[in-house]
C-alpha positions, 0 to 999 in steps of 0.5 A: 506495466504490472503492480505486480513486477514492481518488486522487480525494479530496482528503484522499487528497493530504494523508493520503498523503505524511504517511503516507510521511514517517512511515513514513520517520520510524519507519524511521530511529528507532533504535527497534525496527519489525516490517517483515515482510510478512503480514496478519491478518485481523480477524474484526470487521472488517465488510469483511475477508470473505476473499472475492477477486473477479476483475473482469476478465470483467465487462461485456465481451462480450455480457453487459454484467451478468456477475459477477465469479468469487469465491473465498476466499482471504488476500489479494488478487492484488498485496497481498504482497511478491513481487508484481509491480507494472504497470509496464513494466520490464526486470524485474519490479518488486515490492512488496518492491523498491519498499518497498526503493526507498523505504527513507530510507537509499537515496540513489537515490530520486527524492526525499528529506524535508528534515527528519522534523519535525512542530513540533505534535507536539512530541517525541511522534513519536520518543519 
């Protein structure tokens, strides 16, 4: 499967705002959150290989079946704070910005949750 057909499943669209209004949730609680940047890598994770591939060479050209150029590395290009996202602005934009953009106490954001509620869970998300 691709990351990149995600948005083509229908779950994608009910998991994924729900997870941005627990984020903000959590980012309002008074309790303690780790936001640092990093990633661990989990030996027993079949899918963490630590292998990076490019994919901008293949199937262009004559060689329609040319693979992709490997190597091992920690993270994949576009995964860390500093990086820029592709968007067409007068500056970059990177991940680190557009996690500050989203930040619940920016009043410049496009939009804001009404309430941070889930009346089925009662009070077990603010505990």
């Amino acid at each position: 499967a691709q990351v990149s057909a995600s948005p083509v499943d229908p779950l994608f669209w009910i998991i994924h705002p729900n997870l941005d209004r627990l984020l903000m949730l959590r980012r309002t609680s008074s309790r303690p959150f780790d936001e640092s940047w990093g990633y661990a890598h989990n030996q027993r994770t079949a899918s963490d290989t630590t292998v990076v591939c490019d994919w901008s060479g293949v199937g262009t050209g004559t060689d329609a079946s040319s693979m992709p150029n490997c190597t091992r590395s920690t993270s994949c290009s576009g995964h860390a704070k500093d990086d820029a996202l592709p968007v067409q602005l007068e500056e970059d934009f990177t991940l680190g910005t557009f996690e500050e953009y989203l930040h619940p106490d920016n009043l410049g954001r496009s939009y804001r949750y009404e309430n941070y509620e889930w009346g089925s869970c009662g009070t077990a998300l603010v505990e």
